[in-house]
VMD Tcl script that builds the backbone (N, CA, C; Angstrom):
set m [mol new atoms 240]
animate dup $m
set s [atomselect $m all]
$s set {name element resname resid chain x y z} {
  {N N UNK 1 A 175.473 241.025 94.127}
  {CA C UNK 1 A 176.527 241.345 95.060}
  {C C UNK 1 A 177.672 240.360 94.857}
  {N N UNK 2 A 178.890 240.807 95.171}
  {CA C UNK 2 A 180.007 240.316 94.530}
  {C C UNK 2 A 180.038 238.815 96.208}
  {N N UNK 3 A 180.535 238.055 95.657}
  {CA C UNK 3 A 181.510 237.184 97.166}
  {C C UNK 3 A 183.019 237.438 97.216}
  {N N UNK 4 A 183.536 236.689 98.073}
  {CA C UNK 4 A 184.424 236.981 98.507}
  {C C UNK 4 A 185.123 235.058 98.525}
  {N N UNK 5 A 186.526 234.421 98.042}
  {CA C UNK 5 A 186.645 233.734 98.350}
  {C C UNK 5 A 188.004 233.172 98.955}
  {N N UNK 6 A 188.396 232.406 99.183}
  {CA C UNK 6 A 189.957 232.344 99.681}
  {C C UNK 6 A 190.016 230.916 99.458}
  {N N UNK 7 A 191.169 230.918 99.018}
  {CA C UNK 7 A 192.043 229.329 98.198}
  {C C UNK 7 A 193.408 229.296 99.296}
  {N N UNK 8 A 192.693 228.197 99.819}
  {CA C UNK 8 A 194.019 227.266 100.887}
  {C C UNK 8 A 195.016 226.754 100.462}
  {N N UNK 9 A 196.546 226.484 100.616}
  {CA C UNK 9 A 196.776 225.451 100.742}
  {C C UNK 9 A 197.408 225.525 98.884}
  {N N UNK 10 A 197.884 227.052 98.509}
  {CA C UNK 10 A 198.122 227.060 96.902}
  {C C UNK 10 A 199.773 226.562 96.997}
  {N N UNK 11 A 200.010 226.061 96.282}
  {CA C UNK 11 A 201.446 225.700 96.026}
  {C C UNK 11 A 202.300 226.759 96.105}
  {N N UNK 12 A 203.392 227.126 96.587}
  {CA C UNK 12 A 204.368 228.169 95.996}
  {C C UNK 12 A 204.317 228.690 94.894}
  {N N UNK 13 A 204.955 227.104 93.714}
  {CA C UNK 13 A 205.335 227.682 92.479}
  {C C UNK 13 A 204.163 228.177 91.451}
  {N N UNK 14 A 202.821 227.532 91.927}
  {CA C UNK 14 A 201.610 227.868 91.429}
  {C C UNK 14 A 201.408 229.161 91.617}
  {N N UNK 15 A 201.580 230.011 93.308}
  {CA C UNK 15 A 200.964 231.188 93.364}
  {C C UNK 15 A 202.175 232.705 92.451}
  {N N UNK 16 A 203.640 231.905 92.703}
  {CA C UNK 16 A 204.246 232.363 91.914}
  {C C UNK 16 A 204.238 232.174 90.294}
  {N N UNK 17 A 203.588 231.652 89.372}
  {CA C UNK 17 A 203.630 231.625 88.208}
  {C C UNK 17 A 202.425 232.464 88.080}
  {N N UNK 18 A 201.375 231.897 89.183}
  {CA C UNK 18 A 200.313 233.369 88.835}
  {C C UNK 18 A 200.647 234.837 88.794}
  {N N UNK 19 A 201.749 235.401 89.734}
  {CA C UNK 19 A 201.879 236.377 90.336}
  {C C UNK 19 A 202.591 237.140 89.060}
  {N N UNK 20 A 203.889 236.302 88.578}
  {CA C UNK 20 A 204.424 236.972 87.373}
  {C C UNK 20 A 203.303 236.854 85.928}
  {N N UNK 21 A 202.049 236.350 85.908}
  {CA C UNK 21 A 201.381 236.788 84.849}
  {C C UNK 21 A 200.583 237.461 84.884}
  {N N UNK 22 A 199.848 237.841 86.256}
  {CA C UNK 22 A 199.620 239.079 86.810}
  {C C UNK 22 A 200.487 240.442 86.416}
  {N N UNK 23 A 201.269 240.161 87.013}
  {CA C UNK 23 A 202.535 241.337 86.477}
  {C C UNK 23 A 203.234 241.636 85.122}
  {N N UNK 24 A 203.074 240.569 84.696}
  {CA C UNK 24 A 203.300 240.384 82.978}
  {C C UNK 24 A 201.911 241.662 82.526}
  {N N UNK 25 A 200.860 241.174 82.774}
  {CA C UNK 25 A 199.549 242.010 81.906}
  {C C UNK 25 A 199.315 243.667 82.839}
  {N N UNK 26 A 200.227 244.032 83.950}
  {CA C UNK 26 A 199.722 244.908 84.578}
  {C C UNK 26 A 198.578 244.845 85.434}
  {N N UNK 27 A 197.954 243.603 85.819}
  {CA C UNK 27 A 197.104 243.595 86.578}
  {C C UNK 27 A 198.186 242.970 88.113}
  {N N UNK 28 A 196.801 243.185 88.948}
  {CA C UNK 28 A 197.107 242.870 90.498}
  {C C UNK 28 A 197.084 241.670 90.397}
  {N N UNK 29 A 197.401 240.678 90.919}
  {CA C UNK 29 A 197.209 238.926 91.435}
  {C C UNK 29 A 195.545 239.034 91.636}
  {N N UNK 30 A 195.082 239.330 92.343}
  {CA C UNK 30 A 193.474 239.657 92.479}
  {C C UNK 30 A 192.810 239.655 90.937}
  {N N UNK 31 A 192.913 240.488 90.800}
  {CA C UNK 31 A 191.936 240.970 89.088}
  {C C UNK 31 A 192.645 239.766 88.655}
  {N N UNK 32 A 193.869 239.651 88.430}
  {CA C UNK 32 A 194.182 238.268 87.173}
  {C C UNK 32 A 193.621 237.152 87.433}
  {N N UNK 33 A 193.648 236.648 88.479}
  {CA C UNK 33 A 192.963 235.827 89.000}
  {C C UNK 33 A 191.535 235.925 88.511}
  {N N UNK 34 A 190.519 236.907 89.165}
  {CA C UNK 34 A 189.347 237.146 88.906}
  {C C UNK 34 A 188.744 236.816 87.376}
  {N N UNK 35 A 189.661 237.743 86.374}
  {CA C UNK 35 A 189.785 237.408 85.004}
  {C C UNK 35 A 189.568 235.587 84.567}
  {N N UNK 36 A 190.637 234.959 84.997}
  {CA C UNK 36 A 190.763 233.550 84.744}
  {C C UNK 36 A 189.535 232.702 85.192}
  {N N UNK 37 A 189.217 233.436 86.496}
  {CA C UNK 37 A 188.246 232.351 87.108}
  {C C UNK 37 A 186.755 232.517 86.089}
  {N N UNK 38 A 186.233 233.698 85.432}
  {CA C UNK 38 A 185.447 234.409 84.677}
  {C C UNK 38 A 185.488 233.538 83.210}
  {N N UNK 39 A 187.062 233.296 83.160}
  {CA C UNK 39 A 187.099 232.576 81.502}
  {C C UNK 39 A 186.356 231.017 82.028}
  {N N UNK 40 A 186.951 230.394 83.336}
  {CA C UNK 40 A 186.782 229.485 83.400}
  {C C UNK 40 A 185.063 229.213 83.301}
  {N N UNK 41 A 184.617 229.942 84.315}
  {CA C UNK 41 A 182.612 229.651 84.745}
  {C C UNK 41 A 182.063 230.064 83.231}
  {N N UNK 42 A 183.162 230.529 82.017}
  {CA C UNK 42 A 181.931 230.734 80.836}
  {C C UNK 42 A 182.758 229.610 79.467}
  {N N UNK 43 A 183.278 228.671 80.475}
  {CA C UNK 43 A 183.503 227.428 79.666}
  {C C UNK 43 A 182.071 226.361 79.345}
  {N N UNK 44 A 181.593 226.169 80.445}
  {CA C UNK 44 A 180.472 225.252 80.238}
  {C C UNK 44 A 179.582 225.415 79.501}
  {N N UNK 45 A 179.099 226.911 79.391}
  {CA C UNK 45 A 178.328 227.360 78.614}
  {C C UNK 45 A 178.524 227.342 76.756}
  {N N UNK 46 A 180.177 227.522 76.594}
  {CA C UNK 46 A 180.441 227.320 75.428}
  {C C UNK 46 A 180.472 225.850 74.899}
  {N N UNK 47 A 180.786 225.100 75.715}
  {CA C UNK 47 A 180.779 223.585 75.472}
  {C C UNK 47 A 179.025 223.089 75.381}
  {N N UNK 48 A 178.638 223.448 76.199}
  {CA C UNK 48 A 176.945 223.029 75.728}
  {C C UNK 48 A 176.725 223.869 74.207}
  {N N UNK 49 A 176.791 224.850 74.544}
  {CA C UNK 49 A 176.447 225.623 73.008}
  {C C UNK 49 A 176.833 225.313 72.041}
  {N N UNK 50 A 178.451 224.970 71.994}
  {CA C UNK 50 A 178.802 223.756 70.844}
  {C C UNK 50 A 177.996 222.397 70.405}
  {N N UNK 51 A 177.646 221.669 71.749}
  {CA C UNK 51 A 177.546 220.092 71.384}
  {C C UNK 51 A 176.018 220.576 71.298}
  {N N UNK 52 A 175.222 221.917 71.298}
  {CA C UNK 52 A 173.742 221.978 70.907}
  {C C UNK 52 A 173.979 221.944 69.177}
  {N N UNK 53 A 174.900 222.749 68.931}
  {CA C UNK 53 A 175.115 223.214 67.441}
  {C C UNK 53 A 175.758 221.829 66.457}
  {N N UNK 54 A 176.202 220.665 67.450}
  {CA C UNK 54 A 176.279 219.760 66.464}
  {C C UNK 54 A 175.746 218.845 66.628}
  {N N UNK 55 A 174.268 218.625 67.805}
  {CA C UNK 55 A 172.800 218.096 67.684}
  {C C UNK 55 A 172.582 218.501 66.148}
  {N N UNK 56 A 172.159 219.714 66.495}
  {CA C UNK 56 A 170.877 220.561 65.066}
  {C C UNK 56 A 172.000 220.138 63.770}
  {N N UNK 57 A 172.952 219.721 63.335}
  {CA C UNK 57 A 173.628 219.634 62.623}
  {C C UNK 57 A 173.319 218.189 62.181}
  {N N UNK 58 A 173.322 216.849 62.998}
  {CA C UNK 58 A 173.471 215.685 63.031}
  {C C UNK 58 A 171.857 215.574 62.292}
  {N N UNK 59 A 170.977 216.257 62.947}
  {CA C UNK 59 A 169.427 216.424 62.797}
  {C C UNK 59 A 169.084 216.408 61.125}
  {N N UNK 60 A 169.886 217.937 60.805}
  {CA C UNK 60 A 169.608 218.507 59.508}
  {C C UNK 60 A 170.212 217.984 57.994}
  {N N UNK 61 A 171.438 216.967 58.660}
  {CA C UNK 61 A 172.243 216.614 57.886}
  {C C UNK 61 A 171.569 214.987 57.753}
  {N N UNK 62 A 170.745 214.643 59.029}
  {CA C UNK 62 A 170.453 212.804 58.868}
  {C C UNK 62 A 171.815 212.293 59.070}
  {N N UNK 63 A 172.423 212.585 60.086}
  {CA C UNK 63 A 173.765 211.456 60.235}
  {C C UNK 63 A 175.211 212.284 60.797}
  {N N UNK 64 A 175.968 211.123 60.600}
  {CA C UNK 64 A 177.353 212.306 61.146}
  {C C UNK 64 A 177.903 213.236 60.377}
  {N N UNK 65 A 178.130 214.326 60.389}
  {CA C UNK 65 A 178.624 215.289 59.790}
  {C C UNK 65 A 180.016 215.383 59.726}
  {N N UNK 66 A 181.241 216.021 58.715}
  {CA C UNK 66 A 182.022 215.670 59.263}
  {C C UNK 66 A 182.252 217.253 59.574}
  {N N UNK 67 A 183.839 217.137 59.930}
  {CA C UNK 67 A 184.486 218.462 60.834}
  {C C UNK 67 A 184.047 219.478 60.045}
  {N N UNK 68 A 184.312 219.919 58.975}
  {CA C UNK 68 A 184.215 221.079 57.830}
  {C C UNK 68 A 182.787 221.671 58.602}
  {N N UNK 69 A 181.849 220.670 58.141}
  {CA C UNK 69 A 180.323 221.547 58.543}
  {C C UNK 69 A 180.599 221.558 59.902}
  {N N UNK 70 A 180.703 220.633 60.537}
  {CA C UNK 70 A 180.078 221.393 62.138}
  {C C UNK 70 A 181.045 222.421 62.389}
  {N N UNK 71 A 182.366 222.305 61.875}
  {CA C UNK 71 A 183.197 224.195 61.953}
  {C C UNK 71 A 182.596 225.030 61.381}
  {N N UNK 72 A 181.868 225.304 60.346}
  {CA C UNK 72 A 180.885 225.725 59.264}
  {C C UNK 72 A 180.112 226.376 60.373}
  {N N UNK 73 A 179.480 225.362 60.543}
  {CA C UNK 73 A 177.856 226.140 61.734}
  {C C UNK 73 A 178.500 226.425 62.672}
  {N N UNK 74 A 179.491 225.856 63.753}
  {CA C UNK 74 A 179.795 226.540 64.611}
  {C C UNK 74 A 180.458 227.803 64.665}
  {N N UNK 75 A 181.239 228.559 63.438}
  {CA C UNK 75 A 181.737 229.768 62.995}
  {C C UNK 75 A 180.583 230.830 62.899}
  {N N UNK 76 A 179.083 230.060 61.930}
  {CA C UNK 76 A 178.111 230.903 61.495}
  {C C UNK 76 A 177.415 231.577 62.791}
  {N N UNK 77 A 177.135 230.275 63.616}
  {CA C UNK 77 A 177.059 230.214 64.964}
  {C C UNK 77 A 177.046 231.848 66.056}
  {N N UNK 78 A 178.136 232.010 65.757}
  {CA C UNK 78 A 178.976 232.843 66.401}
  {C C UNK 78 A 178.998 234.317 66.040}
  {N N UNK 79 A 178.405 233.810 64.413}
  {CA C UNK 79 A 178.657 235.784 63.620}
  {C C UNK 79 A 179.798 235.578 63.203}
  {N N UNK 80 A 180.621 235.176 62.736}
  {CA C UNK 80 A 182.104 234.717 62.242}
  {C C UNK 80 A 181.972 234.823 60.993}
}
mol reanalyze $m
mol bondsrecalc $m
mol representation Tube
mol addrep $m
């Protein structure tokens, strides 16, 4: 079941910069919102899933890896 929430206390120019990118994409202030908050709660998950993928990396490699591979696995990672 869905909740319901309400944000106090938003700045003007904040609720107005939301409102025109709302309106920019054709969505309502609601849904755009909704959208953003959705990207935000499936941040953590990508950030653990990263710093798991450059554990098993540090593991397989014996040491620090540099950027190339852990972009490497984290691309393969993904299906990329």
């Amino acid at each position: 079941m869905s909740k319901v929430m309400q944000i106090r206390d938003v700045p003007d120019e904040v609720h107005d910069a939301l409102a025109q990118a709302a309106q920019a994409q054709g969505l309502s202030l609601t849904k755009y919102v909704l959208r953003e908050l959705e990207h935000l709660a499936g941040r953590p998950r990508v950030v653990r899933d990263n710093a798991t993928t450059i554990r098993r990396t540090q593991q397989t490699v014996q040491g620090q890896p540099d950027r190339e591979m852990i972009l490497t696995l984290l691309h393969e990672g993904r299906g990329e």
